[in-house]
C-alpha positions in Angstrom: -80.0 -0.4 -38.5 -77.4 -2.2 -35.8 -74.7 -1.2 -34.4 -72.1 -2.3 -37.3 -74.6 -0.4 -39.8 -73.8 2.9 -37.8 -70.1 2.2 -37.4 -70.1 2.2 -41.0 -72.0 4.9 -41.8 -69.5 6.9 -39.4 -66.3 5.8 -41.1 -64.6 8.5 -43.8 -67.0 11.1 -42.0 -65.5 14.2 -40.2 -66.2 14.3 -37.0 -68.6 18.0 -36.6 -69.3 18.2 -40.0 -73.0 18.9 -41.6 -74.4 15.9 -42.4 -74.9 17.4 -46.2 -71.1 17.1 -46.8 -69.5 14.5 -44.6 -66.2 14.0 -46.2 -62.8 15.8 -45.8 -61.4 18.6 -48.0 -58.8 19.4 -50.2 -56.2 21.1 -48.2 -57.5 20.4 -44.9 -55.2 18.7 -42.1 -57.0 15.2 -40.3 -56.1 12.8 -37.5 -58.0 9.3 -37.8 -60.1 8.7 -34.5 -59.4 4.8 -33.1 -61.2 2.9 -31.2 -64.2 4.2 -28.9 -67.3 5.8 -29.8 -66.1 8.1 -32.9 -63.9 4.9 -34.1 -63.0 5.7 -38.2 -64.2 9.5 -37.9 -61.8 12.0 -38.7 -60.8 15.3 -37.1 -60.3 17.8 -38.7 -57.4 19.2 -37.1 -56.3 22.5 -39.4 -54.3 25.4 -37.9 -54.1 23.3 -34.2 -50.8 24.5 -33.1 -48.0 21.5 -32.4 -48.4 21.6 -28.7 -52.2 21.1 -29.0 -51.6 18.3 -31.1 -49.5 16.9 -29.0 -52.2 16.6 -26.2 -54.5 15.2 -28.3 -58.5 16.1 -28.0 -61.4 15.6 -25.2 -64.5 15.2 -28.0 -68.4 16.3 -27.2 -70.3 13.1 -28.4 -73.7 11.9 -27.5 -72.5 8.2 -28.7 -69.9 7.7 -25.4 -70.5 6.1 -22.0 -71.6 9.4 -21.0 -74.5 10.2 -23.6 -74.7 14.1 -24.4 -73.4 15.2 -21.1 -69.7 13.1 -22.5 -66.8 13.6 -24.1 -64.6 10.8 -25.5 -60.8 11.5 -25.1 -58.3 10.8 -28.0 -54.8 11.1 -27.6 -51.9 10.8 -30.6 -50.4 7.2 -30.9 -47.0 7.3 -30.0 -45.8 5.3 -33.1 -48.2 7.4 -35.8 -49.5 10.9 -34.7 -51.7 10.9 -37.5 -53.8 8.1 -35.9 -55.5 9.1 -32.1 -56.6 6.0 -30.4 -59.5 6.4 -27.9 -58.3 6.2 -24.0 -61.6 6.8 -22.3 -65.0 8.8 -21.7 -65.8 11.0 -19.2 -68.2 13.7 -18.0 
């Protein structure tokens, strides 16, 4: 499988969710990830109080610069809060 098989596989999947049953829920609240290593995931982002939302998310992955000791930050785009584009990895 290459890389553009995996980004595939990602995309319409929650980002923490069991394998089993990737998809969002009825009822739930999501922000689309952009861009970066959790590009087309969603987060499911349900009972996140507006001022957290506002800051947007630092994200455990093992698939950033970082490998499992990374987190991939995603912050609100200004122009559509529902969508969080990707501004970086770290440690």
């Amino acid at each position: 499988m290459d890389e553009r098989d995996s980004e595939q596989l990602l995309r319409g999947r929650v980002y923490g969710a069991d394998h089993d049953d990737p998809g969002p829920r009825p009822g739930r609240a999501y922000r689309e990830l952009v861009g970066g290593p959790l590009d087309g995931l969603l987060l499911d982002v349900t009972g996140w109080a507006a001022d957290t939302l506002a800051d947007g998310a630092a994200l455990p992955t093992h698939l950033g610069r970082y490998g499992g000791a990374g987190t991939s930050r995603y912050e609100p785009r200004p122009t559509d809060p529902r969508r969080w584009d990707w501004t970086g990895d770290s440690r």
